[in-house]
C-alpha positions, 0 to 999 in steps of 0.5 A, a space after each residue: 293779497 287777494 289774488 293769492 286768497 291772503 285777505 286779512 294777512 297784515 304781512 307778506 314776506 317774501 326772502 330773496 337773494 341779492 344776486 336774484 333781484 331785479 326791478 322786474 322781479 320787484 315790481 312783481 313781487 309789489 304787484 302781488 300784495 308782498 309788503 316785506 322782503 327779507 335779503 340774505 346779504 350774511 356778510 358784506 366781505 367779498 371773501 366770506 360771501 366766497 367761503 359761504 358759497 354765495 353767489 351775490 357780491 358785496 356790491 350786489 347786496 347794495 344795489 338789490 336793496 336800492 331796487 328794492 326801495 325804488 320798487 316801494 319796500 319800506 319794509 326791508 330786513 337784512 339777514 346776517 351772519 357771525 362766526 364765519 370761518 376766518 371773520 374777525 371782528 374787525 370784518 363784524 364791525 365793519 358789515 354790521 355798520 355797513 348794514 346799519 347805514 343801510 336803513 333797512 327796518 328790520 335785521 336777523 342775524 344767527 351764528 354760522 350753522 354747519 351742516 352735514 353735507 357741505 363744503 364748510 361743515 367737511 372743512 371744519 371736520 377736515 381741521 381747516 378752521 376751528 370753531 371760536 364759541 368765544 368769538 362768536 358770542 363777542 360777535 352776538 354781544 356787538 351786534 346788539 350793541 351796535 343795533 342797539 346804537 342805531 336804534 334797533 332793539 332785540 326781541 328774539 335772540 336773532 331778530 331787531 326791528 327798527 324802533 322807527 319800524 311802524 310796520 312791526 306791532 307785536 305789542 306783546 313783545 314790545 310792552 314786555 319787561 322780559 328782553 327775551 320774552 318766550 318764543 320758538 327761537 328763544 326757549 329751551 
């Protein structure tokens, strides 16, 4: 932290992509004061990963996070995504349990975004696929509950830290009786 003039900062996250993590790149990321490293996995089916236009593979996702851990991260998080186009639940589940035996301390996950100029916001207005708002809120409520299972608990509409998680302290939150208490993610 000091060479990069962050003294005082209790956290530095870098985000990365699992087709871009090597053991070099890791122990220079260590070496740099970073503490925290989130890794957009979004799906671990090969097929979806091919539709969102990823780069990284399934079997990519599983060995940059060992890298990662043998680099000495024991603050990981995995981002996700639901409501893929052609995701079903049975794909859902399976990612998300994939994802939990994975141990990570921390998981983010958001409903697919569609966004002007690229490949999947053209096909939805060409009628490839139709959005299921029903699906997705399915997807969004069994990932709570699975997250919930394994010991994760919902502080932001998209954001569950490992209650295993020391590294995460935000008292304000976690003492706080409201489940979605005030937050840019969360507000209307």
């Amino acid at each position: 932290m000091e060479k990069l003039n962050l003294l005082g900062a209790e956290e530095f996250t870098v985000e990365c992509n699992p087709a871009t993590v090597s053991s070099d790149k890791a122990k220079l990321l260590r070496d740099f004061g970073v503490n925290r490293v989130s890794m957009g996995i979004q799906s671990l089916d090969e097929k979806l990963l091919d539709r969102l236009g990823r780069i990284h593979t399934r079997e990519m996702a599983f060995k940059s996070f060992d890298i990662l851990r043998r680099a000495g991260f024991d603050n990981l998080n995995l981002d996700l995504m639901f409501a893929i186009p052609t995701q079903t639940m049975e794909i859902w589940r399976a990612t998300l349990a994939e994802a939990m035996a994975m141990q990570s301390e921390h998981l983010s996950s958001y409903e697919v975004i569609y966004e002007d100029d690229t490949p999947l916001f053209a096909q939805m207005k060409a009628g490839e696929f139709a959005v299921d708002e029903d699906l997705a809120c399915e997807m969004h409520e069994e990932l709570i509950a699975c997250a919930t299972r394994a010991g994760f608990y919902q502080y932001e509409i998209a954001n569950l830290p490992a209650t295993r998680n020391p590294a995460f302290s935000n008292p304000t939150i976690q003492e706080s009786k409201n489940p979605f208490p005030p937050s840019p993610a969360n507000t209307t």
